[in-house]
C-alpha positions, 0 to 999 in steps of 0.5 A: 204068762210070764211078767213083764217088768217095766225098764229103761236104759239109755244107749246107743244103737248101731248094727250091721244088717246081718246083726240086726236080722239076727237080733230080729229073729231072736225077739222073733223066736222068743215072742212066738215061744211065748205066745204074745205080740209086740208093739213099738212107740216111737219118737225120734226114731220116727218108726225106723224101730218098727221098721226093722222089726217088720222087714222080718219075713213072717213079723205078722205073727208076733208083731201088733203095732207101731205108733209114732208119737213125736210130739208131746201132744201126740204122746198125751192123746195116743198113748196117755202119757200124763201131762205130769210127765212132760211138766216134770220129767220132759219127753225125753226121760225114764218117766216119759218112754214107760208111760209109752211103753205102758200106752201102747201095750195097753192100747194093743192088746200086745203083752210086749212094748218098747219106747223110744224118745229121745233129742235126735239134734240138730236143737233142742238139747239142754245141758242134762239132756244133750243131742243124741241123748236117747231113752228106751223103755220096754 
């Protein structure tokens, strides 16, 4: 099996249908070649990842599943984010989206995760941490 590293990045997302299906069936393939499943936990994304990853006809192959988590206590009792985190990182940070990552992947099984917490607006932004700021961690 090959390892898995831990990453984030911060960026923004937007894409065409047919760039998101193609996008999607290129995971799609690259999972199934390696023999393992995905999962996603999501925050501000509200799932919409996990979502477009299962409108791919035939995702039951390669995806476990999703956990929508956004509040900070449903980060903590879901995916065992650490307490820490919030009080020294906040949940919308690198620190926040790898223990994510690392929750889900361990509480399903799958060998592939990707987190996403970010401050979708209209609040709750704060000078370092502006509306729109979004991390993503796999």
């Amino acid at each position: 099996m090959k390892e898995i590293s831990e990453h984030t990045e911060t960026c923004a997302i937007s894409a065409e249908p047919d760039e998101k299906n193609r996008l999607v069936a290129e995971l799609a393939s690259l999972l199934l070649a390696d023999n393992v499943a995905m999962t996603t936990a999501e925050s501000c994304t509200g799932g919409l990842i996990a979502g477009a990853l299962t409108d791919m006809p035939g995702s039951s192959a390669w995806f476990e599943q999703s956990v929508v988590t956004y509040s900070n206590r449903a980060k903590q009792a879901l995916l065992g984010v650490p307490a820490a985190v919030f009080e020294q990182h906040g949940a919308v940070s690198e620190a926040c989206v790898l223990a994510m990552a690392k929750g889900a992947s361990e509480r399903s099984g799958a060998s592939v995760a990707v987190a996403a917490s970010g401050i979708a607006g209209p609040g709750g932004a704060v000078p370092d941490k502006p509306v729109g700021t979004v991390w993503l961690g796999w």
